[in-house]
Structures are given as C-alpha cells and as structure tokens.
C-alpha positions in Angstrom: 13.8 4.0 -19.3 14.7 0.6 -17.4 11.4 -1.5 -17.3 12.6 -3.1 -14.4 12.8 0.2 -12.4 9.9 1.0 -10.3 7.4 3.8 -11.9 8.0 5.4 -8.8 10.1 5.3 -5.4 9.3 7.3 -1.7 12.2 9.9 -1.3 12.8 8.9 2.1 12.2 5.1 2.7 13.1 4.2 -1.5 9.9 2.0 -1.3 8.9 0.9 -5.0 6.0 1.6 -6.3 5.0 -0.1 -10.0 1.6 1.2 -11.1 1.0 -1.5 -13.7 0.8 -4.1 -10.8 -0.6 -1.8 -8.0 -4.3 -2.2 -7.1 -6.9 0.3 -8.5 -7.5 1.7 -4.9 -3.7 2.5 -5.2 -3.6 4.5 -7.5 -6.7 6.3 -7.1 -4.8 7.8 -4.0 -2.0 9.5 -5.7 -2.1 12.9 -6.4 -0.4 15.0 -9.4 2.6 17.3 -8.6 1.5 20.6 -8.3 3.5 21.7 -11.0 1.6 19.6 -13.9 -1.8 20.7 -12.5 -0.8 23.5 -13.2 1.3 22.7 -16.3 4.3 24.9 -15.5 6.8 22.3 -15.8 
C-alpha cells in the first residue's frame, strides 16, 4: 500500500479522506460496508 494515498476517497467527488489525521468526531461517523457486518466478504 502507498502511505501517501488517502485511507479512503468519495466515489464521486475523489475527496481524501486520511483517518490517522481526521478528527475523532470523523470517524465516529463512518459506517462499515454492509458486507463486513456481515462478514461475507
């Protein structure tokens, strides 16, 4: 993995997202895909 890429990018606007330097309130808002809640992937 590039450590310069972002952790993760929006699909339509390719804003970065890097959770190591994102506030706690940030990533308290993101939510799993449903496919590892459910741990079919």
């Amino acid at each position: 993995a590039n450590p310069r890429a972002p952790d993760f990018k929006h699909k339509e606007s390719g804003e970065a997202l890097w959770l190591g330097s994102s506030p706690d309130w940030a990533r308290s808002k993101l939510t799993l895909d449903s496919a590892v809640e459910d741990n079919s992937f």
